[in-house]
C-alpha positions as CSV (number, residue, x, y, z in Angstrom):
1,X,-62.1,-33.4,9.4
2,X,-62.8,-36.7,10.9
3,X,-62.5,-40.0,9.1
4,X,-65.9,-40.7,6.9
5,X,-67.7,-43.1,5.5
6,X,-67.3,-44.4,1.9
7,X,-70.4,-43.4,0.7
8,X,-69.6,-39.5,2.2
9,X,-66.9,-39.4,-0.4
10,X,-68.1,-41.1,-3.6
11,X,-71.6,-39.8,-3.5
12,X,-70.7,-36.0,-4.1
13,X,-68.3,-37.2,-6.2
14,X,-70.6,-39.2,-8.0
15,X,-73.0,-36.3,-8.4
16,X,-70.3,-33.6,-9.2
17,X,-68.8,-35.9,-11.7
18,X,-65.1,-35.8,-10.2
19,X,-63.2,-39.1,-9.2
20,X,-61.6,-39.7,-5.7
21,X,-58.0,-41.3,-6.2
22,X,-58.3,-45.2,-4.4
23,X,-54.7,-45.9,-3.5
24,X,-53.6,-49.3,-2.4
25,X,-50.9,-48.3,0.2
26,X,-48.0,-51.5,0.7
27,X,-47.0,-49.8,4.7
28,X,-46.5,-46.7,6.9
29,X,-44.2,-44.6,4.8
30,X,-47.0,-45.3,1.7
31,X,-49.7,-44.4,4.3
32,X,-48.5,-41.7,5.6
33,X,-47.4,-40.5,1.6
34,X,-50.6,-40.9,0.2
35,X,-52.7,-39.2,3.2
36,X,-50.4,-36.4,3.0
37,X,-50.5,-35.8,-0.5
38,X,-54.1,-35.4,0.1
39,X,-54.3,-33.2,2.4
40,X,-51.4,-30.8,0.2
41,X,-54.2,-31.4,-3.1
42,X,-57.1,-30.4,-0.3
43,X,-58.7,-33.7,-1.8
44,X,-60.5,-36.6,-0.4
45,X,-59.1,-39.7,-0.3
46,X,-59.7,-44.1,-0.3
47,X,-56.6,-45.6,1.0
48,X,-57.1,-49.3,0.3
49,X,-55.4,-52.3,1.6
50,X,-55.4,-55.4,-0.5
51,X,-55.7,-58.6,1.4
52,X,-51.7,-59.5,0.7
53,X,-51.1,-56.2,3.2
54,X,-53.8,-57.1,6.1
55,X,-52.4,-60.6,6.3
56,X,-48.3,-59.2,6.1
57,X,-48.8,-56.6,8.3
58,X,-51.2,-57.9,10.3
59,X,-55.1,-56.2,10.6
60,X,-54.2,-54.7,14.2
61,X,-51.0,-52.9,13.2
62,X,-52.4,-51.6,10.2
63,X,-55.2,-50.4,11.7
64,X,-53.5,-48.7,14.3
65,X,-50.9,-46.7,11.9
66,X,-54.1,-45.2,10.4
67,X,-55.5,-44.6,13.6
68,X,-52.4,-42.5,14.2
69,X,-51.9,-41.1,10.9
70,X,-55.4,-39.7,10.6
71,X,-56.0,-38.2,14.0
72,X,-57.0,-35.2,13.2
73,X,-56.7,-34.9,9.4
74,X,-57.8,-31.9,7.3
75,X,-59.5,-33.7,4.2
76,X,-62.1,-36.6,4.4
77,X,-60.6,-40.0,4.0
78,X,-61.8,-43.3,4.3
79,X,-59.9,-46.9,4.6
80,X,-61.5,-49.7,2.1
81,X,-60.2,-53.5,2.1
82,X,-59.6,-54.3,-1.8
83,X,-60.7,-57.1,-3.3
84,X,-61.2,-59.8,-1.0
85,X,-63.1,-63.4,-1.5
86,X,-62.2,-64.3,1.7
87,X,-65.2,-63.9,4.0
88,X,-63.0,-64.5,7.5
89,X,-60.6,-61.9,6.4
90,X,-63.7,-59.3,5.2
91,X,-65.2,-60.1,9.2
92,X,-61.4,-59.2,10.6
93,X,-61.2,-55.9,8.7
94,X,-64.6,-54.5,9.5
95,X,-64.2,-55.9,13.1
96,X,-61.0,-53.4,13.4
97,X,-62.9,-50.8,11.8
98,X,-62.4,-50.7,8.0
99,X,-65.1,-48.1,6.5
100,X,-65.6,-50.4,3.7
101,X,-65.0,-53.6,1.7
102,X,-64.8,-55.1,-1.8
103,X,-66.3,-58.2,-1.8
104,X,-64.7,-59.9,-4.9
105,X,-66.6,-63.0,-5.9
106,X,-66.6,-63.2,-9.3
107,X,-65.2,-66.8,-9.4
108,X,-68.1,-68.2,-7.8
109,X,-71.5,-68.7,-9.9
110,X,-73.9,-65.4,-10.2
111,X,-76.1,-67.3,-8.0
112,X,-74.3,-67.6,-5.2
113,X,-72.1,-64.2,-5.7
114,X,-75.3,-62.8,-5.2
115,X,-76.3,-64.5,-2.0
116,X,-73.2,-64.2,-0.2
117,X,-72.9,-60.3,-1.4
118,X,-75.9,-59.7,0.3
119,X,-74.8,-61.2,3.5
120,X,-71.4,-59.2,3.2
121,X,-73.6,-56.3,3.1
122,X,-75.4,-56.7,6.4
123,X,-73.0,-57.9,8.0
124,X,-71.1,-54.5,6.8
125,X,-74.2,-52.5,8.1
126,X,-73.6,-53.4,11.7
127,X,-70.7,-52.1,12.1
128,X,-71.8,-49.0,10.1
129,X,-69.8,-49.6,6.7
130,X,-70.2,-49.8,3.2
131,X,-69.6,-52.7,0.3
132,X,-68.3,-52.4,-3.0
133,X,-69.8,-55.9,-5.2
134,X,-67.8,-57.3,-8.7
135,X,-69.3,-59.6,-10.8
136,X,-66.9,-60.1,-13.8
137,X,-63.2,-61.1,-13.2
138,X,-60.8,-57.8,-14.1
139,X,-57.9,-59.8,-13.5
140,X,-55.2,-60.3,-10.8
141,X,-54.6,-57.9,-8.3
142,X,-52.0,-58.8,-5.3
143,X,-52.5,-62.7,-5.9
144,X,-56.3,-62.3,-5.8
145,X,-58.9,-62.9,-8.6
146,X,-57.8,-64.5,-12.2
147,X,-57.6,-63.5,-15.8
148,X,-60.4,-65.6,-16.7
149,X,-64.3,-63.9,-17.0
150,X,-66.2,-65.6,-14.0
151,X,-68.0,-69.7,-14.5
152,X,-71.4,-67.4,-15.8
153,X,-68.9,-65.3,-18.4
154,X,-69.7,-62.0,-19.4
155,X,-72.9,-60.7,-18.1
156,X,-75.6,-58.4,-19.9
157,X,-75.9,-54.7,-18.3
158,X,-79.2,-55.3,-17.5
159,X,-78.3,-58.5,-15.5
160,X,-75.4,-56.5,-13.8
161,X,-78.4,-53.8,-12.7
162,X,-80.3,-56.5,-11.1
163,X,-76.9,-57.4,-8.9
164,X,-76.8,-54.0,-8.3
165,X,-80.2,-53.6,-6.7
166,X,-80.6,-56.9,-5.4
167,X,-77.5,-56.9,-3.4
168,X,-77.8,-53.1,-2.0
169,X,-74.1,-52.4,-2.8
170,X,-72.9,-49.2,-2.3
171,X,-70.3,-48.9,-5.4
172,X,-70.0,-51.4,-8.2
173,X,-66.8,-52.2,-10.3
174,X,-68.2,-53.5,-13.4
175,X,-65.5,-55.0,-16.2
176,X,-65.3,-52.3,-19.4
177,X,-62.6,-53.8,-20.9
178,X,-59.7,-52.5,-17.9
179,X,-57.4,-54.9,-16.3
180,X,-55.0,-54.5,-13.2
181,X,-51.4,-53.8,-14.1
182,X,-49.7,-51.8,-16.7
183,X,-51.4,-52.1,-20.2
184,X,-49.7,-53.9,-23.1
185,X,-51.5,-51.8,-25.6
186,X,-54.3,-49.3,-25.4
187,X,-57.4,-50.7,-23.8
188,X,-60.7,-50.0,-25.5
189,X,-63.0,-49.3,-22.6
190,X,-66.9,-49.8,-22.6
191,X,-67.9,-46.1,-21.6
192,X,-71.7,-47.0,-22.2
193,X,-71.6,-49.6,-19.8
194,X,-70.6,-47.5,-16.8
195,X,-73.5,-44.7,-18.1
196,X,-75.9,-47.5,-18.1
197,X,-75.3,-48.7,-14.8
198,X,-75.3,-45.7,-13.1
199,X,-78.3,-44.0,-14.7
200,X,-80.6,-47.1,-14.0
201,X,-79.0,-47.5,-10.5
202,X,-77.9,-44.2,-9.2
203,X,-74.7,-46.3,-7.8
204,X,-71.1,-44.9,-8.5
205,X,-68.8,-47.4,-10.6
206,X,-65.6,-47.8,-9.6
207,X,-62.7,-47.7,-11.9
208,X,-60.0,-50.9,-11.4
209,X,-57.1,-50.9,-13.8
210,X,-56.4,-47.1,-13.4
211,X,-52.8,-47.4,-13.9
212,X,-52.0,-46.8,-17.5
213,X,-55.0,-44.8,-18.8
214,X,-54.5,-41.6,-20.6
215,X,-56.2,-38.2,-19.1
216,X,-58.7,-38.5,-21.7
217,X,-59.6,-41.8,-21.0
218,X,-60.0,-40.8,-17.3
219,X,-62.0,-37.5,-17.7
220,X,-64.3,-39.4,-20.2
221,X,-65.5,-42.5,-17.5
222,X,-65.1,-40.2,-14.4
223,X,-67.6,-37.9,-16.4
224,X,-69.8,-41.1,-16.8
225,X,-69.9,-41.6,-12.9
226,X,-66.7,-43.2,-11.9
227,X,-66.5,-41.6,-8.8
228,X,-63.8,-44.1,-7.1
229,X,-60.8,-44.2,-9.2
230,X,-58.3,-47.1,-7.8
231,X,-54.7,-47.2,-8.0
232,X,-52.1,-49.7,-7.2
233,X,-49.6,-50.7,-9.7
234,X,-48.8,-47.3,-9.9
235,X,-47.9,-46.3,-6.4
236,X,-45.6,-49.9,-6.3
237,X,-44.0,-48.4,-9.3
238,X,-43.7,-45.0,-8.5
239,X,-42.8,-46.9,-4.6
240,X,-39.6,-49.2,-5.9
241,X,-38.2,-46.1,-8.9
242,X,-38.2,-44.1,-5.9
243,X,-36.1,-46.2,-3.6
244,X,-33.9,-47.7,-6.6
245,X,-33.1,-44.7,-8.0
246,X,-32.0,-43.2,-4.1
247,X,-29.9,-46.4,-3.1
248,X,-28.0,-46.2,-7.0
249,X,-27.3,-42.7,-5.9
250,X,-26.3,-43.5,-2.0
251,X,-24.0,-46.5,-3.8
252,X,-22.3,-44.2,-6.3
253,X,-21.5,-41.5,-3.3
254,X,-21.0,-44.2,-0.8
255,X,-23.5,-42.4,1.7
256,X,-25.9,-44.9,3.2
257,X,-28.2,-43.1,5.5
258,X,-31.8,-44.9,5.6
259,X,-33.9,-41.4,6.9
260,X,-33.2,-39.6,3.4
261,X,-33.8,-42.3,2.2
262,X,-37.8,-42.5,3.8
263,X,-38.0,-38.8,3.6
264,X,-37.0,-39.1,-0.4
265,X,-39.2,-42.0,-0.7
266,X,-42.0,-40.4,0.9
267,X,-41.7,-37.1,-1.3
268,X,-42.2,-39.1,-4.1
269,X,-45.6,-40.7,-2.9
270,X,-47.1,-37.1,-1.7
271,X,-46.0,-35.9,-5.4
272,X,-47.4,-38.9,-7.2
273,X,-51.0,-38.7,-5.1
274,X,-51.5,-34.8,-5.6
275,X,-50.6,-35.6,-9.5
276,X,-53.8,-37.9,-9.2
277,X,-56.0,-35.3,-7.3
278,X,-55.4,-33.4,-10.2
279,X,-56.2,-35.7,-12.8
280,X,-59.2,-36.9,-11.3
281,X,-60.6,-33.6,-10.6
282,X,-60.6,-34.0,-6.8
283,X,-57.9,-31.5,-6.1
284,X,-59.3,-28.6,-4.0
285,X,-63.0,-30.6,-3.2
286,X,-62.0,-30.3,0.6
287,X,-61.8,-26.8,1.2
């Protein structure tokens, strides 16, 4: 199955009320991981790439890694930039041949978030991709965005409708009380929100701050039309126990060898994406 669009993912996600797993990947043994674990779950998946990646690993490499990796995969998948306010670095990505991009301009005034989202998106419809818009600050994700609510603050659902509709977005991450990172306590999300928005637009939501919620928590917003489910903090967790807890074990017998050590790594990431496939409800949607 060849790579698709994001829209050919979340919509019957959307509609059947299951969530895709978004997966920031960090480089090719994550990549490669996270695609696998797919196709073992027979799921569709979003790999995403935050802007810290692009600019490390450079848009060209990247691009051609999942070139590589996804000739000829088995399960639809789709490659999303993450939250970028960076306009040059939005161009770049969809230049390459990224399916889709989150615009994140929540720092700048409604007004203008507004104006420049629609530009993003027909700039994205040229080169046949898709835009997710943000409106309220979620918090900091790779060295992007900020823990403070946006210069207009926190925005009625109606007014977040009207983004919605004027921009032409395809998926919408609205804030509902989830941050990026791990969660000091239990969040108390804003289910009705994500219901609101979805039954006056007909747009998916997409979920930031998955890492930390419980199953419940997921089923309950997934069931409310999060169809895009992202993950990052915990694939770098899951990422760096992996490799600690090989190298304490290669130290204590003495036995450096750096290929277990990328095929234990890499065991790890296919185990921790088909354990999201499940959760989400996506497991088996590609068969």
């Amino acid at each position: 199955m060849p790579v698709v669009s994001l829209t050919e993912i979340v919509g019957p996600a959307a509609q059947q009320r299951y969530g895709v797993p978004a997966v920031n990947v960090l480089n090719d043994l994550t990549l490669e991981g996270v695609l696998a674990g797919a196709v073992e779950a027979r799921s569709p998946v979003i790999v995403q790439t935050s802007v810290k990646t692009v600019k490390s690993i450079g848009s060209e490499v990247l691009f051609s890694l999942w070139t590589a990796m996804t000739r000829g995969i088995e399960v639809p998948v789709t490659l999303h930039l993450d939250h970028c306010p960076d306009r040059a670095v939005i161009s770049e990505c969809l230049q390459r041949g990224w399916n889709s991009v989150l615009f994140d301009a929540h720092e700048l005034t409604l007004e203008e978030n507004q104006r420049q989202t629609v530009e993003v998106v027909a700039e994205a419809r040229g080169y046949g991709a898709h835009v997710e818009g943000e409106i309220e600050g979620i918090g900091v994700e790779d060295g992007v965005g900020s823990e403070a609510v946006g210069p207009d603050g926190r925005l009625a659902v109606e007014r977040q409708v009207e983004f919605v509709r004027a921009t032409g977005v395809d998926v919408f991450a609205p804030a509902i009380g989830n941050a990026h990172g791990q969660y000091a306590s239990a969040p108390t999300l804003e289910g009705d929100k994500v219901t609101a928005i979805v039954e006056a637009t007909g747009v998916p939501v997409a979920l930031h701050g998955g890492t930390g919620l419980s199953t419940e928590q997921f089923g309950d917003l997934i069931a409310r039309g999060c169809a895009k489910v992202n993950i990052s903090t915990g694939l770098k967790e899951a990422y760096m126990r992996s490799n600690l807890a090989f190298l304490k074990d290669a130290e204590a017998k003495g036995k450096w060898d750096p290929p277990s050590l990328f095929t234990a790594v890499r065991a790890d990431v296919v185990a921790f994406t088909k354990g999201l496939c499940e959760t989400f409800g996506s497991a088996g949607k590609a068969a």
